[in-house]
C-alpha positions in Angstrom: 45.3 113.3 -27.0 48.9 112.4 -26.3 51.0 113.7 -29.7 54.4 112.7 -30.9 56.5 115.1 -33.0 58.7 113.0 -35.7 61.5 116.5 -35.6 63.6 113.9 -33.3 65.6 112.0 -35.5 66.5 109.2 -33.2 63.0 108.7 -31.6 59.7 110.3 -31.5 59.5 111.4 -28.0 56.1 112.0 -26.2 54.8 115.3 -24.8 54.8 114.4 -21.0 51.8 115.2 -18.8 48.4 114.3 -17.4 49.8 111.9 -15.2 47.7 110.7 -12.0 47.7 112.0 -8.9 47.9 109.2 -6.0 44.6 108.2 -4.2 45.7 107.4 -1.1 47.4 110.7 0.3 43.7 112.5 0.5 42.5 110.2 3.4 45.4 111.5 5.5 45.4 115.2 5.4 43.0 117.7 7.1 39.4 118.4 5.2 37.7 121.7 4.6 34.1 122.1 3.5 32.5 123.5 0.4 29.0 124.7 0.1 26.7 124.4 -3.5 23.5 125.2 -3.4 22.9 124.4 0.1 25.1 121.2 -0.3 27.6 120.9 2.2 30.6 118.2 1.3 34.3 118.0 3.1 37.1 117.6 0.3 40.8 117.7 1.4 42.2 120.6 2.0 44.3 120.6 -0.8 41.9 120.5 -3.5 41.5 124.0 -5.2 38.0 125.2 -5.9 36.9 126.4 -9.0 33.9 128.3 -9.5 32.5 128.3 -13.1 30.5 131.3 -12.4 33.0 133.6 -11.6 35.1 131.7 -14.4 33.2 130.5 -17.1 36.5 129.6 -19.3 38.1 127.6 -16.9 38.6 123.8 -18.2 37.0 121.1 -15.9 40.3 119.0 -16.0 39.8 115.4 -14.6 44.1 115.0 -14.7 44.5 117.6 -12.0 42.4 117.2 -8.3 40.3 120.0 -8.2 36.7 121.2 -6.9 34.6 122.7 -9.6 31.4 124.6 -8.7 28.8 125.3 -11.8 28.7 124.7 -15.0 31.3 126.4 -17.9 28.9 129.2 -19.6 31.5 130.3 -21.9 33.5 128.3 -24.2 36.4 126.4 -22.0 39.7 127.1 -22.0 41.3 123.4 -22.5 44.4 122.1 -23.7 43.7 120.3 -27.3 44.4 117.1 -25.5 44.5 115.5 -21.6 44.6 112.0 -20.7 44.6 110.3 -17.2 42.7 110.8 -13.8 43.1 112.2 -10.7 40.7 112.6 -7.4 38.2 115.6 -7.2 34.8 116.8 -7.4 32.2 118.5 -9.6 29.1 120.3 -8.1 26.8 121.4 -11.3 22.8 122.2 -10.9 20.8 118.9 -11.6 20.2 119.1 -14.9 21.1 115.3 -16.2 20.6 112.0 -14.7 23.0 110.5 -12.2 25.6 108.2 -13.9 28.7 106.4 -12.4 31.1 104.5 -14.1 34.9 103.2 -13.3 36.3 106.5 -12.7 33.2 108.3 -11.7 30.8 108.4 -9.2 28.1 110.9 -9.7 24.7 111.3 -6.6 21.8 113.4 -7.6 21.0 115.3 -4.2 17.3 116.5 -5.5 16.9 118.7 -2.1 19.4 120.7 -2.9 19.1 120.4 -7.1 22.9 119.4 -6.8 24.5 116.6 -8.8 27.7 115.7 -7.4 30.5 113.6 -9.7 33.6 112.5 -7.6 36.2 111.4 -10.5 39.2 109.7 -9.7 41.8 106.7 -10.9 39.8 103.9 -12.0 40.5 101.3 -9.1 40.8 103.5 -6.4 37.7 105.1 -5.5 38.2 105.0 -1.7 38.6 109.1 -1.5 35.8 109.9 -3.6 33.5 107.1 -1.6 34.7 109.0 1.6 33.9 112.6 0.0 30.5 111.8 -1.4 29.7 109.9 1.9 30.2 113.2 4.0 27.8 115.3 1.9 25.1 117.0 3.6 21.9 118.8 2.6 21.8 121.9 4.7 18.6 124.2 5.4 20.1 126.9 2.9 18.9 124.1 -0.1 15.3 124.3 0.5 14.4 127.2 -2.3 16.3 124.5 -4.6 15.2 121.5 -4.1 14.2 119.6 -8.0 14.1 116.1 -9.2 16.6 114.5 -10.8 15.8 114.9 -14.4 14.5 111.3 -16.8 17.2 110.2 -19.1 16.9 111.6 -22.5 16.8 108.5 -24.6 19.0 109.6 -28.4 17.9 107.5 -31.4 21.1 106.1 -32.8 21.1 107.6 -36.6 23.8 109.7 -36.9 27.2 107.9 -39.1 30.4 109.3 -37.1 32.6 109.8 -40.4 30.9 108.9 -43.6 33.0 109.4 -47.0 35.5 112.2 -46.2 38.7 113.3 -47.6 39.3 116.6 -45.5 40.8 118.1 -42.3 39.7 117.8 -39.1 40.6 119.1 -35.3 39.9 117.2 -32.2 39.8 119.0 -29.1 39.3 117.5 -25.3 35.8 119.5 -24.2 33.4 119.9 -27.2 33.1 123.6 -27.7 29.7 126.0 -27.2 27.1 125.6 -30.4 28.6 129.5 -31.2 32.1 128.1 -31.7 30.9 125.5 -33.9 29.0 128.1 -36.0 32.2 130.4 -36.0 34.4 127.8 -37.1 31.7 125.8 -39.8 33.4 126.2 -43.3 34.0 128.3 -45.0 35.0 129.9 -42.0 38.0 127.2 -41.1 39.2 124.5 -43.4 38.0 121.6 -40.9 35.0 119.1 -41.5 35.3 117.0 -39.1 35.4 117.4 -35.2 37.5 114.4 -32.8 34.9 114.5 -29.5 36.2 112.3 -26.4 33.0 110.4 -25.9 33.7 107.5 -23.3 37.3 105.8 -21.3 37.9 105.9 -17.5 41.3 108.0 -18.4 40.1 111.4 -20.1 41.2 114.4 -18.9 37.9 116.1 -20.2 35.1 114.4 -18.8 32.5 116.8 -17.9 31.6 118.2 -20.7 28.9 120.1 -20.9 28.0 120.7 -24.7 28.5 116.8 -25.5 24.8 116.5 -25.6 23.1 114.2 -28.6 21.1 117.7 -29.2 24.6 119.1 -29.7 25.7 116.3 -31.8 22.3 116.3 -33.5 22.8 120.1 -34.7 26.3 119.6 -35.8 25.5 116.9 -38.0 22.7 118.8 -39.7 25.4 121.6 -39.7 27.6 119.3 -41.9 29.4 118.3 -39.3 31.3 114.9 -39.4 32.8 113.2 -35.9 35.6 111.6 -34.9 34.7 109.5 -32.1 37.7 109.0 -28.8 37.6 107.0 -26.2 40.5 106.5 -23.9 40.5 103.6 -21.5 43.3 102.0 -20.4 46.8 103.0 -21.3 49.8 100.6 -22.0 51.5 98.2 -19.3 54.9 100.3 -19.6 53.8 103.6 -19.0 53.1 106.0 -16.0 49.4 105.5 -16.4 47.8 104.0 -13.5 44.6 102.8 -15.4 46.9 99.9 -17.1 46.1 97.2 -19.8 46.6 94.2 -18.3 50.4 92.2 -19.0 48.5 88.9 -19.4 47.3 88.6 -23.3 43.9 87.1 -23.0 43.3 89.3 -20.4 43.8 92.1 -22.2 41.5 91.3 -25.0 39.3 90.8 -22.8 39.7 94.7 -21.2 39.4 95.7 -25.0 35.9 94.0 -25.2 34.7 95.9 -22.4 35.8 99.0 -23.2 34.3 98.7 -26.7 30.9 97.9 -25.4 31.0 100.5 -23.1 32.0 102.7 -26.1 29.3 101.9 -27.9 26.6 102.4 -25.3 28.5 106.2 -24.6 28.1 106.3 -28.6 24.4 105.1 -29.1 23.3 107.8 -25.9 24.8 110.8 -28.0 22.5 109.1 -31.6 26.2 107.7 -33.3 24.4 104.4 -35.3 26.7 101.4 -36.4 28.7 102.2 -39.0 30.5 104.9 -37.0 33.8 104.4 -36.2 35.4 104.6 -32.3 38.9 105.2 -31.7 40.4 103.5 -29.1 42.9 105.7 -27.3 46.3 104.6 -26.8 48.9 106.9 -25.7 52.7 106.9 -26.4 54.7 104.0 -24.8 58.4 102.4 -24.7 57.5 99.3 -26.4 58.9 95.8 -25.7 57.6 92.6 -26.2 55.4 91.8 -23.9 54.2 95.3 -23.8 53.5 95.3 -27.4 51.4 91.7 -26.8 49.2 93.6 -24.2 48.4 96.9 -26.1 48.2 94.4 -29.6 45.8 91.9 -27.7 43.6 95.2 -26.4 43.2 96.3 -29.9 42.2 92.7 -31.0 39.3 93.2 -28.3 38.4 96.1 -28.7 37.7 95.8 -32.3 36.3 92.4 -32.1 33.6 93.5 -30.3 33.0 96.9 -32.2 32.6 94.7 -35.1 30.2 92.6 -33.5 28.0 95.3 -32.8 27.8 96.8 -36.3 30.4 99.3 -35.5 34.5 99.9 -36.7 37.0 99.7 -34.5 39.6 102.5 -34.7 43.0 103.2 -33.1 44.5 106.8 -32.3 48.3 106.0 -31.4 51.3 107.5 -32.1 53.3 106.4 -34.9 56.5 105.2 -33.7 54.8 103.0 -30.6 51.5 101.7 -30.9 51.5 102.5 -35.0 54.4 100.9 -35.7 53.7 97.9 -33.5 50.2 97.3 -35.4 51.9 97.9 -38.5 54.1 94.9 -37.5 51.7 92.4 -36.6 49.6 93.7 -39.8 49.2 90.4 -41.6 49.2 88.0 -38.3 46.3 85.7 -37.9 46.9 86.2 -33.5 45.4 89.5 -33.7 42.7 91.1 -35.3 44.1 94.6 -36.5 41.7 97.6 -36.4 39.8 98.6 -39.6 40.8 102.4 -38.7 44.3 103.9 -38.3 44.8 107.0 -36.7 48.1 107.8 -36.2 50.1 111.1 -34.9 53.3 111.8 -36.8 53.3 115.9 -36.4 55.2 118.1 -39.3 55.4 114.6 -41.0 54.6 115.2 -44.8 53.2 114.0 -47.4 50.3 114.4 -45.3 49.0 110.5 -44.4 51.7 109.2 -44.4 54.6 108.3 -42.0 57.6 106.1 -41.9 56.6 103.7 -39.4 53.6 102.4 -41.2 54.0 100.9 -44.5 52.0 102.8 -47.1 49.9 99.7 -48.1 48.5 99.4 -44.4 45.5 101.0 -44.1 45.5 102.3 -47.8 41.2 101.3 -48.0 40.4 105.1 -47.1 41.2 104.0 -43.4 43.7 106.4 -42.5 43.7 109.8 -40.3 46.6 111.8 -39.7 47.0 113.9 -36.8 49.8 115.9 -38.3 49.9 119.0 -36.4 49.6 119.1 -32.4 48.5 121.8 -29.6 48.4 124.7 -32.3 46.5 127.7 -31.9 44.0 128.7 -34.4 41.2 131.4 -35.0 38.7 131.3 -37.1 35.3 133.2 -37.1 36.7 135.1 -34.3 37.1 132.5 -31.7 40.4 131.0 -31.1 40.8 127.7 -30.0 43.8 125.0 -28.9 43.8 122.1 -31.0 45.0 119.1 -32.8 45.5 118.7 -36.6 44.4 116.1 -39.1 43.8 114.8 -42.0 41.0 112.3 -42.9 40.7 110.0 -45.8 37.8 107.5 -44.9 35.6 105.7 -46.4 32.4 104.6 -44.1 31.4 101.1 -44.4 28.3 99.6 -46.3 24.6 99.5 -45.4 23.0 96.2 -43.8 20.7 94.5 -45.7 17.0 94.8 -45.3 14.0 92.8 -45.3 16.2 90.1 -43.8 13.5 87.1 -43.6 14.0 83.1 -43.2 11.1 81.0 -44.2 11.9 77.1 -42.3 11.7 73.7 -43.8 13.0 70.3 -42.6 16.6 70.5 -42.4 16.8 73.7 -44.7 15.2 77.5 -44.7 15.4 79.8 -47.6 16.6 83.1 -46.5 16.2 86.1 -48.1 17.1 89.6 -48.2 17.4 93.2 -50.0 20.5 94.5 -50.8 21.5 98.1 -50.0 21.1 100.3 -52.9 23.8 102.5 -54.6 26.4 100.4 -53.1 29.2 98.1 -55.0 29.0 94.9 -53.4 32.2 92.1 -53.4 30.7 89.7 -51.6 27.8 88.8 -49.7 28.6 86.5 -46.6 26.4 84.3 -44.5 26.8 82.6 -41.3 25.3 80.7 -38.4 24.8 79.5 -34.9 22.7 77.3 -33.1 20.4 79.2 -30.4 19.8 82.7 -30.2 23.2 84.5 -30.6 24.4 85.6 -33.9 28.1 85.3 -35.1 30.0 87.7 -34.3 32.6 88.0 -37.1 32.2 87.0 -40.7 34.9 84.4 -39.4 32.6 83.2 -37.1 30.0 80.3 -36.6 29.0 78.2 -39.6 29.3 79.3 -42.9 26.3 78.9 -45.0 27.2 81.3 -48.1 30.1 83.7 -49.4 29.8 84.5 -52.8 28.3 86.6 -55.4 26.1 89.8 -54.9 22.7 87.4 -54.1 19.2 88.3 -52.6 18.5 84.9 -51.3 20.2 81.8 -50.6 19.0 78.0 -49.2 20.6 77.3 -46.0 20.9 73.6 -46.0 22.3 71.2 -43.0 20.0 72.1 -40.5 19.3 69.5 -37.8 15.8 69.0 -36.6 14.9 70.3 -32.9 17.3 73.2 -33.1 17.2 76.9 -33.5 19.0 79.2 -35.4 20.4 82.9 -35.7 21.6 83.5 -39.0 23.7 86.9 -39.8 24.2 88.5 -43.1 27.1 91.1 -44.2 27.9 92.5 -47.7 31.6 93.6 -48.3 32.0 96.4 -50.4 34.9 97.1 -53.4 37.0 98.3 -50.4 36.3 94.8 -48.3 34.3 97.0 -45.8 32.0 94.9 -44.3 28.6 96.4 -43.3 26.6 95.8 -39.7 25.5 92.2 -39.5 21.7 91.5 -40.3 20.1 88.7 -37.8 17.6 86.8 -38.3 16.4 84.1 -35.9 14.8 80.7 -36.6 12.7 78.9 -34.0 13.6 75.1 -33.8 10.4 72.8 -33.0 10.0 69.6 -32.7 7.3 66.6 -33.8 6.6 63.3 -31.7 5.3 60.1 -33.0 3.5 57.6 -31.8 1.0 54.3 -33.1 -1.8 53.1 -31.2 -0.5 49.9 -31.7 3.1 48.3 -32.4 2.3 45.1 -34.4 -0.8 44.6 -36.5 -2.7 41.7 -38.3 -2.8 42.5 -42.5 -6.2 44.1 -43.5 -5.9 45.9 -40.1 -5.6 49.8 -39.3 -3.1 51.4 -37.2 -3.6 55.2 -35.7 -0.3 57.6 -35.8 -0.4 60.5 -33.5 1.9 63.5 -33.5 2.4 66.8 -31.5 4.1 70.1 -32.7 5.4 72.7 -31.0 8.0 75.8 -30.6 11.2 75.0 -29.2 12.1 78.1 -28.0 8.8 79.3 -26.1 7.1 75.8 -25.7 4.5 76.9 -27.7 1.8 74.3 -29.3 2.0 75.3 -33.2 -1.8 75.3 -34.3 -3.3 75.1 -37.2 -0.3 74.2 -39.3 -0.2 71.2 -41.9 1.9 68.3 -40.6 2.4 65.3 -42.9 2.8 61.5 -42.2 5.3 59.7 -44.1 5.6 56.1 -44.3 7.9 53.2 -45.6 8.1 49.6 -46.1 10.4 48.6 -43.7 12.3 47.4 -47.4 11.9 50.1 -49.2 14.3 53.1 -49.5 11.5 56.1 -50.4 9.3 57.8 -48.0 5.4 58.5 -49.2 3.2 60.7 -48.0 0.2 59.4 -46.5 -1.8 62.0 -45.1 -1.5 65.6 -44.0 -3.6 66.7 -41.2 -4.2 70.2 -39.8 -2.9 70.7 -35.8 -5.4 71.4 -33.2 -4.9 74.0 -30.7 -2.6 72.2 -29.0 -0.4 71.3 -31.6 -1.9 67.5 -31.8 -2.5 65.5 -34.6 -4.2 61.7 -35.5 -4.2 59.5 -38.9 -5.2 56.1 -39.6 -3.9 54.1 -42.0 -3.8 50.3 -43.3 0.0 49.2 -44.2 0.3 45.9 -45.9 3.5 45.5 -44.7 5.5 46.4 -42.0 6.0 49.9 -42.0 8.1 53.1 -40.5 6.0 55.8 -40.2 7.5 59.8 -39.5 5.3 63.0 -39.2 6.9 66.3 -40.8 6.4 69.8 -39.8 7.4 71.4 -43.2 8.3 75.1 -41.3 7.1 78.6 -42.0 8.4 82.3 -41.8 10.3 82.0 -38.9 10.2 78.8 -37.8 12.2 75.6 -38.7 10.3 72.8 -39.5 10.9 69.3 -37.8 10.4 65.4 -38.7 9.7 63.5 -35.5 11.8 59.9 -34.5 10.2 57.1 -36.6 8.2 54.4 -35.0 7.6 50.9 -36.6 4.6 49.2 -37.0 4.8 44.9 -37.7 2.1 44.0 -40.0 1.6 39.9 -39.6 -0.5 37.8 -42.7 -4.0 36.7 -41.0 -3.3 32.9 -40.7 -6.8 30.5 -40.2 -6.5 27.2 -39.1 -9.2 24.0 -38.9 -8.5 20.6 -37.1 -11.0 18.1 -38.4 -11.8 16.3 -36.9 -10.9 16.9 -33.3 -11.3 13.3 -32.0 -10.2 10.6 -33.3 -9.6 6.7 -32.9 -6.5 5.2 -32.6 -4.6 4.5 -36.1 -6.9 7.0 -37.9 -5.8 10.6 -39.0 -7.0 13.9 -38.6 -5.9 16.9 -40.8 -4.5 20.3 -39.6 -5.5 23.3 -42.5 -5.9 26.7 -43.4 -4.5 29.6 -45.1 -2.2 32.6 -44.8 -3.2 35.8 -46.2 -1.7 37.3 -47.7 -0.5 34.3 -49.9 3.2 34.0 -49.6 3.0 31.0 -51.9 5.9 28.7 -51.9 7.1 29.6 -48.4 7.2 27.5 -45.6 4.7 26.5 -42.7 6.0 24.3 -39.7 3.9 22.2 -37.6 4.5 21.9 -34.1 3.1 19.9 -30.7 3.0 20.9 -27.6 5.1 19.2 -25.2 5.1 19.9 -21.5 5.9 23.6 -21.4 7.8 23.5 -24.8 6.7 23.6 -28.9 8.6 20.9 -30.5 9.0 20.7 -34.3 6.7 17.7 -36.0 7.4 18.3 -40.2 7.1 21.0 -42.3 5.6 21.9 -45.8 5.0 24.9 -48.4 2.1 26.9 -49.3 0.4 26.5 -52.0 -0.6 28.9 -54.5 -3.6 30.5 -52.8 -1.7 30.3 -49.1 -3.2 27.2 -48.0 -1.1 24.2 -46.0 -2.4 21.3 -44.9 -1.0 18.3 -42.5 -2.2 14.9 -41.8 -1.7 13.9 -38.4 -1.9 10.5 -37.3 -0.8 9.7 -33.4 0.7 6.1 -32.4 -0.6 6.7 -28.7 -3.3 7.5 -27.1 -4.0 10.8 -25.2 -4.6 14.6 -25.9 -2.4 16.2 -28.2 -2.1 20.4 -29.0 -0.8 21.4 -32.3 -0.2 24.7 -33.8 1.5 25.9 -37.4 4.3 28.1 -37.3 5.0 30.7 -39.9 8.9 32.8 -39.8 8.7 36.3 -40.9 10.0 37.5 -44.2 11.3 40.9 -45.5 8.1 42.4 -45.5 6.1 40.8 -42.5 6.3 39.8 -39.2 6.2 36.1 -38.5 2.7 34.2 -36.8 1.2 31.3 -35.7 -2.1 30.1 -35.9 -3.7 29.5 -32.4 -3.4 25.7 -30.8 -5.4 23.0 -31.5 -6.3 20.1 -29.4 -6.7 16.7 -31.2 -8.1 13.8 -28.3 -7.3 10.3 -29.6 -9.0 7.6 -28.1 
């Protein structure tokens, strides 16, 4: 890393170096070949060649363009810190997959057992294209020929920094497993090791001890891990890989980074929980510089959260330290849970004058305090970088993280980690399949009190969830976020029939199925609800078990009009659903009897019958047919049992059709009785 000594009164002023070497000037001068195991390649002229073999110390330096040949047998000679790229090649036996990332572009040349990694400045990879491109495998390679090895897959397990109040060095190239035992206490004072892990700007980049075996050994060593990655350096520097001057932008670069960080961290076995610097090197700050390097930081740790990890910062104290400490309490930025800041021959120890002592007093501190020093221990002397840890890892997720689904609610329900003192337990969600991110994000469902299960009310039929679950500890440490996902489904409803006569039997129908997948849900009890199309409660009125394809069937006899719903109540992991409601008009049964039908003129016949059910006291209309149109002829009321009667007596001769009218009422739709013809002669 990039250190800044607080001696200077005035300023802290950076060590200079590592800056990049231009792209563009290797395309124009003469070329000479280099030969690796029967791999021929043309690299300008001006490229030194370094062969590990005949010098196993020397430091594969990605700042400086260079040819290396081999792999270092022998711990490496390296600076304690390098930042940026230039242009140049590393020929090593094929021992790893090929890889290529911004910054690197590796080719596994299996005939020749040769895998070839042309680095350069991220964004300008036109000389290493040009140099890889000329490669060649030449008859000397066929003795060598292997396959390119299968990636070796680590199981993320291993907590960078867990609960540590000790020193620590950080060095660029992780040193040989015999270093590590020379220097494991009580040899040296440190417990902790700072490992550049990931970032299109280190200066150590082929490393090759930084295996997950080799990370896997130190932590069962006792070993704990700081982990660096350094990406993209600030808009007013000499850096070419530069954050971006435009804010949203920016944050946007930090994002990336960070998930890049974590996939280098996962592939060496770091688990959430671990926390990942993000290297920012000294700068001049203004304002707008300070908006980019602030809005990076936001990113970056963003999405670290997001993914169960902390997001750290390694900057020196007087630029990027004291910038973060200024926008400490501002809602435009989300500060980084970690501070590592380098203030060297700065004491107390932890502490420095640009950054407030309160800020980042939750065990989230590391001090690089001493810079580029010398030290032996166990024999074997190193160059490194100085610290001081006091860090607290966060909290473990909850377990057992289940969601059992009803309609419009689901009871979730988890177990809480053990030996932990938990603040708060927050709960939050989306709609669909993607967790929130933050415990600011999505919809809140709980934040409260140390609870194992909570009811998550609100939910609307026919959607999906993803619920996510943190507990915060007594240091407001949040732990990884625990998902769970709820499928959505959905009910139909439909009647065999839309209007009905009273005494009569309508048949509901109703089909259930997963949301998500499509999916008929079978064998699951779904329940038909009805209600009088007056009444304010639903009932139950039958629950029937779905067929394979989700489909089920009820008959029932309402009395009155009636809305009917099915309800799929929801199990482990699904939602349950109530379908649209569909409406079924119940009209009385209405007789009616002309007698008699013919008649003489001046005598009567009488129109009767009854209406069932009763509706006593309402009224029945008689009306007669005339041309096309009903016209009204008198009215009357029912009578106790539902019967009306009407005398008709015509003044003409001819054919007459009458029919009786009865209007709906709160509870039924209306009817008529069908037309009778009276002939009067």
């Amino acid at each position: 890393m990039r250190v800044f000594r607080a001696a200077v009164v005035s300023t802290v002023v950076a060590l200079v170096g590592g800056l990049v070497v231009g792209a563009g000037a290797a395309g124009a001068e003469d070329t000479k070949t280099v030969s690796y195991l029967g791999y021929e390649v043309k690299v300008p002229a001006s490229w030194p060649v370094v062969d590990l073999a005949k010098d196993p110390t020397a430091c594969v330096r990605f700042d400086r363009a260079a040819v290396y040949l081999g792999r270092s047998t022998a711990q490496a000679d390296c600076p304690a810190h390098l930042v940026g790229r230039s242009e140049g090649l590393v020929l090593a036996p094929l021992s790893e997959p090929a890889r290529s990332t911004d910054g690197e572009l590796q080719v596994a040349v299996e005939g020749a057992g040769v895998l070839a990694t042309a680095y350069y400045v991220p964004g300008a990879d036109q000389t290493a294209r040009k140099v890889l491109a000329s490669g060649r495998v030449t008859a000397k390679a066929k003795g060598n020929a292997v396959q390119a090895p299968r990636a070796i897959q680590a199981t993320p397990s291993i907590i960078a920094t867990k609960n540590i109040y000790q020193p620590a060095f950080d060095i660029c190239d992780a040193p040989t497993q015999s270093t590590m035992d020379a220097w494991k206490a009580p040899n040296s004072p440190y417990r902790a090791i700072g490992i550049y892990i990931s970032g299109a700007s280190r200066g150590c980049a082929a490393q090759p001890n930084l295996t997950p075996q080799w990370v896997a050994a130190q932590d069962s060593a006792g070993w704990q891990f700081l982990l660096i990655d350094v990406g993209k350096q600030a808009p007013c520097t000499s850096f070419s890989n530069k954050i971006s001057t435009v804010p949203a932008t920016a944050a946007a670069e930090g994002r990336t980074a960070a998930a890049q960080a974590v996939v280098a961290a996962q592939a060496l076995g770091f688990a959430p929980r671990s926390a990942i610097y993000s290297d920012v090197e000294h700068y001049t700050s203004t304002a707008a510089c300070k908006a980019s390097v602030l809005s990076y930081l936001s990113g970056w740790t963003q999405e670290l959260n997001s993914r169960g990890y902390v997001g750290g910062a390694y900057v020196g104290a007087s630029s990027g330290g004291a910038d973060l400490a200024s926008a400490y309490t501002s809602t435009a930025y989300t500060r980084p849970d970690n501070l590592w800041f380098a203030h060297w021959k700065n004491t107390p120890v932890l502490t420095s004058r640009f950054i407030p002592a309160g800020y980042w007093a939750a065990h989230q501190r590391v001090h690089q305090n001493e810079g580029d020093v010398s030290r032996t221990y166990g024999g074997v002397t190193l160059s490194v970088d100085e610290n001081m840890l006091d860090l607290t890892m966060p909290p473990a997720a909850v377990t057992g993280f289940t969601a059992t689904g009803r309609n419009g609610s689901a009871v979730l329900r988890w177990t809480l980690p053990a030996a932990t003192t938990i603040s708060q337990v927050v709960v939050r969600r989306n709609a669909g399949k993607v967790a929130p991110a933050l415990p600011t994000s999505g919809t809140a469902v709980y934040a409260g009190a140390s609870v194992s299960a909570v009811n998550a009310g609100g939910l609307v039929s026919g959607t999906g969830y993803t619920f996510r679950t943190w507990v915060k500890n007594n240091y407001g440490k949040y732990s990884p976020g625990a998902d769970k996902y709820l499928a959505g489904t959905s009910s139909t409803a439909a009647a065999s029939a839309a209007s009905i006569m009273y005494t009569g039997s309508v048949t509901l129908k109703s089909q259930v199925k997963r949301l998500d997948t499509g999916a008929a849900l079978a064998g699951v009890p779904v329940t038909l609800y009805a209600k009088a199309i007056n009444a304010s409660k639903w009932t139950a009125v039958a629950t029937v078990t779905s067929s394979s394809t989700g489909a089920v069937a009820a008959a029932h006899k309402p009395t009155v009009s009636t809305y009917y719903m099915w309800t799929y109540n929801g199990t482990t992991d699904v939602l349950g659903s109530g379908s649209p409601t569909v409406t079924v008009a119940v009209h009385p049964a209405m007789s009616s009897y002309l007698s008699p039908t013919a008649i003489k003129l001046g005598a009567s016949s009488v129109f009767y019958g009854y209406l069932n059910p009763a509706h006593a006291g309402t009224k029945t209309y008689l009306q007669r047919k005339s041309g096309t149109k009903w016209v009204a002829v008198t009215n009357g009321k029912l009578s106790t049992n539902g019967k009306y009667t009407y005398v008709i007596k015509p003044t003409a001769r001819g054919t007459y059709t009458y029919r009786v009218v009865w209007l709906a009422d709160a509870d039924h739709q209306g009817t008529q009785t069908v037309a009778k013809v009276l002939t009067v002669k």
